[in-house]
C-alpha positions in Angstrom: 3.3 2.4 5.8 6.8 3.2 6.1 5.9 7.1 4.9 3.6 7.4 7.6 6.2 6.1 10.7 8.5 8.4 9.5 5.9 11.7 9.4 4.9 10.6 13.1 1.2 9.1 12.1 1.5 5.6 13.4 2.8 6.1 16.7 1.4 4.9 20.7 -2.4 6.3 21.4 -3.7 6.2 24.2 -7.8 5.7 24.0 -10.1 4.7 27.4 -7.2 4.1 29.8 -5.5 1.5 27.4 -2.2 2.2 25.0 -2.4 0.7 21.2 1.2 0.6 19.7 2.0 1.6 16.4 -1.7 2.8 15.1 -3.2 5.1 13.2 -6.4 7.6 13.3 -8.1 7.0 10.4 -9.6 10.7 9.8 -5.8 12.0 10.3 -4.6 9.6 7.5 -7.7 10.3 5.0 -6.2 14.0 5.6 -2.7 12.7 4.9 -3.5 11.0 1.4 -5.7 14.2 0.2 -2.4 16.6 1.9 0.2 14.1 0.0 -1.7 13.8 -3.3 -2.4 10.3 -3.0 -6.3 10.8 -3.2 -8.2 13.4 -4.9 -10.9 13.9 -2.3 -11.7 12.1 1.1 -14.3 9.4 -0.5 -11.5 8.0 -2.7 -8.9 7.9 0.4 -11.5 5.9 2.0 -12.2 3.8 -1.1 -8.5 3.1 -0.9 -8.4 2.2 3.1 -10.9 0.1 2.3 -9.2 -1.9 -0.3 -6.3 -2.3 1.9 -8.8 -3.8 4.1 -10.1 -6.0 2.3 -6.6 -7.3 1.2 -5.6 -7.8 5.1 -3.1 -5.0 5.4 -4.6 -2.9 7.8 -7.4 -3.4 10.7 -9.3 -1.9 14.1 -7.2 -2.1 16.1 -9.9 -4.0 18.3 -11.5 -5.6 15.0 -14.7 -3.7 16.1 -15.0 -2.7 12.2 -15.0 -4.5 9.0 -14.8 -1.0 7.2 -12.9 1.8 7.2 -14.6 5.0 8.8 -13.0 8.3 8.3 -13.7 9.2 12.1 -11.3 9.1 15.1 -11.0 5.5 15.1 -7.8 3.5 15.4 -6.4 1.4 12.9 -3.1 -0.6 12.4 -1.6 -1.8 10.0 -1.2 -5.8 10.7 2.7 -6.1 9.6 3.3 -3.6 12.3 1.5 -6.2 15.1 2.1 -9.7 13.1 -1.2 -10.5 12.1 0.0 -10.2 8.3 -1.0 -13.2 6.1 2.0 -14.5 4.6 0.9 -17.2 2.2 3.4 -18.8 0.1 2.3 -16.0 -2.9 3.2 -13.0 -0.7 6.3 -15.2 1.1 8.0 -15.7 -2.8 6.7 -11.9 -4.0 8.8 -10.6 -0.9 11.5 -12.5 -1.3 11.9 -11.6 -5.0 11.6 -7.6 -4.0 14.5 -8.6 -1.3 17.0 -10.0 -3.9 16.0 -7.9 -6.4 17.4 -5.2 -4.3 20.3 -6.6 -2.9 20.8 -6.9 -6.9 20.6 -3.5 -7.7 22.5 -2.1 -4.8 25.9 -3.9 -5.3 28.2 -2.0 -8.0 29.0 -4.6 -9.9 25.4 -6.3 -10.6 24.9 -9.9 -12.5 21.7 -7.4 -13.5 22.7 -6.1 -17.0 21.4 -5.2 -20.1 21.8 -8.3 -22.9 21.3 -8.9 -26.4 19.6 -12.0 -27.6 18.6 -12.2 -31.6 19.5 -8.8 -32.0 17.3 -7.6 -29.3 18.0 -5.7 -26.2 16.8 -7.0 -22.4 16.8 -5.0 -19.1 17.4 -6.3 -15.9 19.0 -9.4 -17.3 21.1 -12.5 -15.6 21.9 -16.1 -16.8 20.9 -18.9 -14.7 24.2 -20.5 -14.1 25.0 -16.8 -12.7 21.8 -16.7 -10.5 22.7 -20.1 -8.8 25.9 -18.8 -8.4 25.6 -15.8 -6.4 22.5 -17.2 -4.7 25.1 -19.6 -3.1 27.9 -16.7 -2.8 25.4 -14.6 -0.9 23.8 -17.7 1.5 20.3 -16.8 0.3 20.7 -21.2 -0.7 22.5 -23.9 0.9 23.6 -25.5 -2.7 22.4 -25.6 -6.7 19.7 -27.8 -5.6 18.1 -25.2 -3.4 18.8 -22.3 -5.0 17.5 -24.2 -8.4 14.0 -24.3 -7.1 14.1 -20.9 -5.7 14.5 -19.8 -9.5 11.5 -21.9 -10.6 9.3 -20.5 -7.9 10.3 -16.9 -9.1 9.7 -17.7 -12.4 6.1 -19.4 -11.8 5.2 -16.8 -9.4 6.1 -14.3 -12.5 8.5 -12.1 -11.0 11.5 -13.7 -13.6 11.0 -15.2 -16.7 12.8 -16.2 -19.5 13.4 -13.4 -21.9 11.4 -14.5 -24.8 9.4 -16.9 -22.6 10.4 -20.2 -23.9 12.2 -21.9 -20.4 11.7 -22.6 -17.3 14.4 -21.6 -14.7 17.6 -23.8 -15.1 21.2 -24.1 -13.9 22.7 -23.1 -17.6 23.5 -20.0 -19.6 20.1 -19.3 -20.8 19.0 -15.7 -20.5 17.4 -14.9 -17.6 15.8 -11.2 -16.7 13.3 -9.7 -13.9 9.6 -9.1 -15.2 8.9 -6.5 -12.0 10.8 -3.6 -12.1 10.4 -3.2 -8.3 11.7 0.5 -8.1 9.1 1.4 -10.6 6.6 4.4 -7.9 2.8 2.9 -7.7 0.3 4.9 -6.7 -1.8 4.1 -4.1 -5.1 4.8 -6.7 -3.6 1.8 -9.1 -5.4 -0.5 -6.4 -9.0 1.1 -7.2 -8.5 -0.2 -11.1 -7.5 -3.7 -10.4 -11.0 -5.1 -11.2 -11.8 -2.5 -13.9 -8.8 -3.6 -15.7 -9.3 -7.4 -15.6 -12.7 -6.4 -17.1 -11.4 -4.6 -19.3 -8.8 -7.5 -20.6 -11.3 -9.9 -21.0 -14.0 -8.2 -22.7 -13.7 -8.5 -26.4 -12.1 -4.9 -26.8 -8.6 -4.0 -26.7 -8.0 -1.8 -23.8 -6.2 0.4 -26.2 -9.3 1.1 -28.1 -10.0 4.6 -29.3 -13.4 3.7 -29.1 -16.4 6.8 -29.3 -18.2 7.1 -26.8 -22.1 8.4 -27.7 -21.1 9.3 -31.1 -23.0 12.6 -33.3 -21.5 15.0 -36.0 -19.9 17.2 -33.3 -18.5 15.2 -30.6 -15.2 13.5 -30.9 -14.2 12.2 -27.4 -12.8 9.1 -27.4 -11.9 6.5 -24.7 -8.5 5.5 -23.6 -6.5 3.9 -21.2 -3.8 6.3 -19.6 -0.5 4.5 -18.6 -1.5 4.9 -14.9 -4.6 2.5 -15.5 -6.8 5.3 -15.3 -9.8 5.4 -17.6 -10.3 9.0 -18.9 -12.6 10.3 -20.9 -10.8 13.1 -23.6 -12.4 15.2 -25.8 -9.8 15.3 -28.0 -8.4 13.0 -31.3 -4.6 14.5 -31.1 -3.9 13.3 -27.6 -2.2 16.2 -25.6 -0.2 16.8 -22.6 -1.0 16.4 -19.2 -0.9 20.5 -19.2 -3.5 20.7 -22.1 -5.6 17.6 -20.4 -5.5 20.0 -17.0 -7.3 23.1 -18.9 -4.2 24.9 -20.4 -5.3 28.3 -22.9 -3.4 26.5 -25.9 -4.4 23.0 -26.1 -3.3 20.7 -29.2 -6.7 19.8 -29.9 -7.4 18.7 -33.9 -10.6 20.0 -35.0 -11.1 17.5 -37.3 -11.1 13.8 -36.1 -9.4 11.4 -38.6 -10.3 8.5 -37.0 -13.8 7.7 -36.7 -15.3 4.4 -35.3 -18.9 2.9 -35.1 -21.1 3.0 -32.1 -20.5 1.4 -29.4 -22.5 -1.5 -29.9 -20.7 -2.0 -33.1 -17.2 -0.9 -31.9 -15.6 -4.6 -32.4 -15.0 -4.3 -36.0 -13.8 -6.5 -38.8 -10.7 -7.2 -38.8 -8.3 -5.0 -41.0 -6.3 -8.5 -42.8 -7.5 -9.5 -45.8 -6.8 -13.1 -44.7 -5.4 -14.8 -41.3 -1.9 -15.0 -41.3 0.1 -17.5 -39.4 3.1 -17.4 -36.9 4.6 -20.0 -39.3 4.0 -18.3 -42.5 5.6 -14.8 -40.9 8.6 -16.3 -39.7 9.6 -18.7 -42.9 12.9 -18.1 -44.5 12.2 -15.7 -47.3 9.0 -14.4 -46.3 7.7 -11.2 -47.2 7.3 -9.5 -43.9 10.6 -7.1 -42.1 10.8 -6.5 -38.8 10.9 -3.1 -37.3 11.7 -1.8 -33.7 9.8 1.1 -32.7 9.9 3.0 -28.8 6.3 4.6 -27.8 6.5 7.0 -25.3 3.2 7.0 -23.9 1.0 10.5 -23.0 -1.1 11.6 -20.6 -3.7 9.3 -22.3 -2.1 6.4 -23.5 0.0 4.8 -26.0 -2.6 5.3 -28.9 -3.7 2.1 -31.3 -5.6 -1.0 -31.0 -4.1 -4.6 -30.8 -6.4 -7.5 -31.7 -6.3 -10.9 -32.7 -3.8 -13.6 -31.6 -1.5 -15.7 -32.4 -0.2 -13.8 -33.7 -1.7 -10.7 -32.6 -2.2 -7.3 -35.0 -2.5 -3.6 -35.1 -6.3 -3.0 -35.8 -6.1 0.8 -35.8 -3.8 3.5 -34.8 -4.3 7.5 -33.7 -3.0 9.4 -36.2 -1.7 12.0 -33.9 -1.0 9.8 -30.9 2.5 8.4 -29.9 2.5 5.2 -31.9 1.8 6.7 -34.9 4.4 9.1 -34.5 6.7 6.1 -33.6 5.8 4.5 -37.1 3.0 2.1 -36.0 0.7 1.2 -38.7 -2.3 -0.8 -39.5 -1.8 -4.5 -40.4 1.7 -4.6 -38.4 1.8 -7.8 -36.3 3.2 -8.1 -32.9 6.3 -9.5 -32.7 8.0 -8.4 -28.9 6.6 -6.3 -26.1 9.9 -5.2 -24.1 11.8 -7.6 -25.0 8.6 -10.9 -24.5 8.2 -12.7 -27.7 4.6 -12.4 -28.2 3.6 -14.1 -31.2 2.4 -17.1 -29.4 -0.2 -14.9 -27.1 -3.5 -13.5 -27.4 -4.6 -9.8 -27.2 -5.8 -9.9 -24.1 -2.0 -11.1 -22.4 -0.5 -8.6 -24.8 -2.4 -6.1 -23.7 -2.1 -6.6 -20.1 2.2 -7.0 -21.1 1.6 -3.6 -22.0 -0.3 -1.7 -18.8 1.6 -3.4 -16.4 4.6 -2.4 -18.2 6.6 1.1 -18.0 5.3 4.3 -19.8 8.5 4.1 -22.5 7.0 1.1 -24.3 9.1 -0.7 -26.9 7.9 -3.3 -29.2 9.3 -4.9 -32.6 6.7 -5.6 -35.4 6.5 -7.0 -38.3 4.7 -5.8 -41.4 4.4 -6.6 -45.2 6.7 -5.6 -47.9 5.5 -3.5 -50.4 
């Protein structure tokens, strides 16, 4: 919205003797997205209109259409004429993304990197601080008030406790911000909303390598790319975005390592040879060591297959993706996803942690000793 006042889009039009402020024309803006690389062709900048439609974030400016048209018709966005829903979710999501940078813009920040247990947290406060410079800046009247602002935060998920064991409270516990709010979406992120809910519920991990209409020669596989985007790649060494866009000398393996069942088999048994409990891996003297490893995601993904819960495991791994070149192997359990203690969750939370997260991906496991 803000990107199209300032190139002169949403201005005054005049239409049949009558002036609409601050609107739109909707076959100019499809333009804009396909000009601005925010759409790859007009149907998908009208897919995306459409979804900010449905979410209540733009209109006619008569409300003569319940769709978006890519024609000369007028359209506004509603915080630019007050008709903007704001229900208490978007009310506490806005007011988050407002101290969150009046945090980050001050020089010296109560936002800092910490170390709890021996591990590292962005974006980190404690609580006592919070309430303290909630105060300082006026943003609450006293600890009371600015106590239950931290809890709504919290329960609206945009802090948390860094390994997810509190609720918000006046006290030195360690505090950081789950949504990096800087962090650039894309405006196509909204069109996969739905596919990746789907995708985190069905009894696959997102992260699956799975092959897709498997024979002898073919060896594409399907992944999720750290945009959300599902893409299909015919390739088992996952390459650069260069290579993925046609380049002469992709880093293609020609003989695929990893090989999985159909697709109507492709939930396979687990790789333990026996459960293993959150209580057994974290007893003194146990034979498991933990291990921090950073996984900068590709073009395609990240490149291995979580499963199970509770603790949660790695089922199978690329052997020429990123994680395996991190040191991920088969059999690790999950431990910490950027700093969240995971143990306690299921695949499906873990594997949402992940996508929602940022493309440098840094997790602690724990495997056997041999």
């Amino acid at each position: 919205r803000l990107r199209l006042h300032d190139g002169k889009l949403i201005k005054d039009r005049r239409y049949h003797l009558r002036t609409y402020p601050n609107c739109f024309v909707a076959k100019e803006l499809t333009d804009w997205l396909i000009d601005h690389k925010e759409a790859p062709d007009r149907e998908t900048g009208i897919r995306l209109m459409q979804k900010l439609m449905d979410h209540y974030i733009i209109h006619h400016v008569c409300d003569e259409h319940s769709d978006y048209k890519d024609a000369k018709l007028l359209y506004r966005f509603r915080k630019d004429d007050g008709t903007f829903p704001l229900n208490k979710d978007v009310k506490v999501f806005m007011r988050g993304q407002s101290l969150y940078e009046k945090l980050v813009s001050v020089e010296e920040s109560i936002l800092k990197v910490r170390e709890e247990n021996s591990v590292k947290y962005q974006r980190t406060f404690l609580g006592c601080e919070m309430i303290d410079w909630l105060i300082q800046e006026g943003e609450a009247e006293n600890r009371k008030e600015a106590v239950e602002l931290g809890r709504a935060l919290l329960e609206h998920g945009i802090i948390q406790h860094v390994s997810n064991r509190h609720h918000f409270f006046d006290s030195d516990i360690l505090y950081q911000f789950w949504i990096n709010f800087r962090r650039r979406r894309r405006l196509t992120e909204l069109l996969n909303e739905n596919s990746s809910c789907a995708l985190s519920e069905s009894p696959d991990s997102p992260f699956c390598l799975r092959k897709l209409n498997p024979d002898p020669g073919n060896t594409s596989f399907l992944s999720v790319q750290t945009n959300k985007e599902i893409k299909i790649v015919s390739a088992v060494r996952r390459s650069s975005i260069t290579s993925l866009a046609g380049n002469s000398n992709p880093y293609f393996s020609t003989t695929p390592t990893l090989v999985f069942p159909p697709v109507a088999e492709c939930n396979p048994k687990s790789v333990l040879e026996r459960p293993v409990t959150n209580e057994e891996l974290l007893s003194p003297g146990a034979p498991y060591i933990k291990k921090t490893l950073t996984i900068v995601g590709d073009a395609v993904g990240w490149g291995f297959v979580v499963r199970g819960g509770r603790p949660c495991h790695i089922q199978a791994v690329d052997p020429g993706g990123p994680a395996a070149a991190a040191g991920m192997k088969v059999c690790q359990f999950v431990f910490s996803v950027n700093g969240m203690y995971v143990l306690h969750l299921d695949y499906q939370t873990i594997s949402s942690l992940i996508m929602t997260g940022p493309r440098t991906l840094v997790m602690e496991v724990m495997e056997a000793i041999e």
